[in-house]
N, C-alpha and C positions, 0 to 999 in steps of 0.2 A: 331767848336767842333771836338775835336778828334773822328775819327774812328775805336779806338778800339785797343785794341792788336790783330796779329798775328803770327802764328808760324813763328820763323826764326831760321833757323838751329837746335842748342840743344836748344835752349830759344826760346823766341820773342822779337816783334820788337811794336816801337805805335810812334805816328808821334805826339809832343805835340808844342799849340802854347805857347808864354809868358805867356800869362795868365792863360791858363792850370795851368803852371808851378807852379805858382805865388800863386793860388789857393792852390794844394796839398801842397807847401812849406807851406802857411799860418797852415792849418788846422794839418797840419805831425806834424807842429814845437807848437800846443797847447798840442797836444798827448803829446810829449816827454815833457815837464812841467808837464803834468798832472800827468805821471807817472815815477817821478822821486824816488831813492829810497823812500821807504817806512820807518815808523816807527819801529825800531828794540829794544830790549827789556833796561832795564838798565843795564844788566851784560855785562861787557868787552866780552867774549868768544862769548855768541849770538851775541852781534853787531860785532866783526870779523867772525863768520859765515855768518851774513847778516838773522839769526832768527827773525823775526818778530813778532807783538806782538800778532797776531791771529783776530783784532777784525775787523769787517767788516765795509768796508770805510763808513763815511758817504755819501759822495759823489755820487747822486747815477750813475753815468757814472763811476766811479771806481767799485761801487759794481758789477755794470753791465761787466767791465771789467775783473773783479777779481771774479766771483762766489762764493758764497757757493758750494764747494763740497758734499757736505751732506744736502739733501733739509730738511731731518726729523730729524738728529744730531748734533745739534749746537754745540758739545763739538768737536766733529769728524774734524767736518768744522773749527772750530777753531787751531784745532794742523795741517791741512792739511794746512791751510793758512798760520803757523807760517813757517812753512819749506818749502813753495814753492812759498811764493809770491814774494822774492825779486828776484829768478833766475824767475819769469815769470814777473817781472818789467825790469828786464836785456832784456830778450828776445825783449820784446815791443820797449824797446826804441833802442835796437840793427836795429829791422825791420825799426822803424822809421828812423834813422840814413842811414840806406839803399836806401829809397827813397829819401831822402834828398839830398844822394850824387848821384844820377844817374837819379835825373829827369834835364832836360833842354830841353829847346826848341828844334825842330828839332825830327830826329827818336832817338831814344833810345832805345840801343839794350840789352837785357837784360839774364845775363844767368838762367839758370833754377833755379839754388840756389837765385839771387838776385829775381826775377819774385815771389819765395814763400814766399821771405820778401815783397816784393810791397802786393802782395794778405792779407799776415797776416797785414800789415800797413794800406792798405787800408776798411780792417772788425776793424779794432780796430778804427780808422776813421768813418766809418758806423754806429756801433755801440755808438759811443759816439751823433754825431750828432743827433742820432735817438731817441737818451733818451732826449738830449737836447731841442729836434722838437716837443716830444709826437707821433712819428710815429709808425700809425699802420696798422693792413694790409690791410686798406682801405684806403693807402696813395693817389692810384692811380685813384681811383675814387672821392678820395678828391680834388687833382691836377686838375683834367677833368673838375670838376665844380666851381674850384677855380680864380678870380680873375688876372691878373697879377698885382695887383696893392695892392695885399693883403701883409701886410709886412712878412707873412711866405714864399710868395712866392720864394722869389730868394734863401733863404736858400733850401728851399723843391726840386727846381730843381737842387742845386747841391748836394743833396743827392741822386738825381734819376742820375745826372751823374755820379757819384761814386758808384752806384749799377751798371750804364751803365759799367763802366770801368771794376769793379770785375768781372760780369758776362763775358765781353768780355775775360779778363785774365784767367777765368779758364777755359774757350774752347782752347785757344790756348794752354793754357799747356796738354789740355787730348786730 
């Protein structure tokens, strides 16, 4: 198991095995399907905008990715959504793409720009797994008395190594 990120020079640095790799790649590479353009409206001008249709994904790992911005104004939350979900789907799958191209075996040196795509790829990651698990915040008292033989278990450890990793990564950047 990896060690963790540490600072190295303007970025940092994490020493990962194949299967690390192999891992992130898997999980990186369901993110970027998952949120791949969005649905955009029938009018020519909003789908060359990239306007979207406003409605909230059913999905709920996209919902979860995508928020309501307005927890009390569904009309609010809807036109925020129409204009801002495709450039925050670009975004996603930009970070994802990022980790994609600069995980491999061995150290991997990372500059501060790529490191805050790795952290955003790796919470969009977290987050999806986490809806997909039922994690909650008694994950780790759940784990402590869990089984390894339980078939949540192996997913549940590599979501605690992927909190292991983000947490490591945001020390080294602050």
């Amino acid at each position: 198991m990896s060690t963790g990120f540490t600072p190295a020079g303007e970025g940092v640095s994490i020493v990962l095995d194949s299967g690390e790799v192999a891992v992130l790649a898997s999980l990186v590479s369901q993110i970027l399907t998952l949120v791949e353009p969005g649905v955009t409206g029938e009018d020519p001008l909003e789908r060359a905008l990239g306007i979207g249709s406003g409605e909230v994904p059913s999905d709920p790992v996209l919902a979860r990715l995508f928020p309501s911005a307005y927890a009390e104004d569904d009309k609010a939350s809807e036109e925020f959504r129409r204009y801002t979900e495709a450039t925050l789907r670009d975004g996603k799958r930009a970070d994802a793409q990022t980790l994609l191209d600069t995980a491999e075996p061995g150290v991997v040196k990372l500059t501060a720009e790529q490191a805050g795509a790795w952290l955003r790829a790796l919470n969009d990651v977290r987050l999806a797994l986490g809806i997909r698990l039922e994690v909650t915040e008694q994950i780790h008292e759940e784990m402590a008395e869990m089984s390894e033989e339980d078939p949540r278990y192996p997913a549940l450890a590599i979501y605690e190594w992927l909190t292991y990793l983000q947490d490591t990564l945001v020390r080294a950047l602050w």
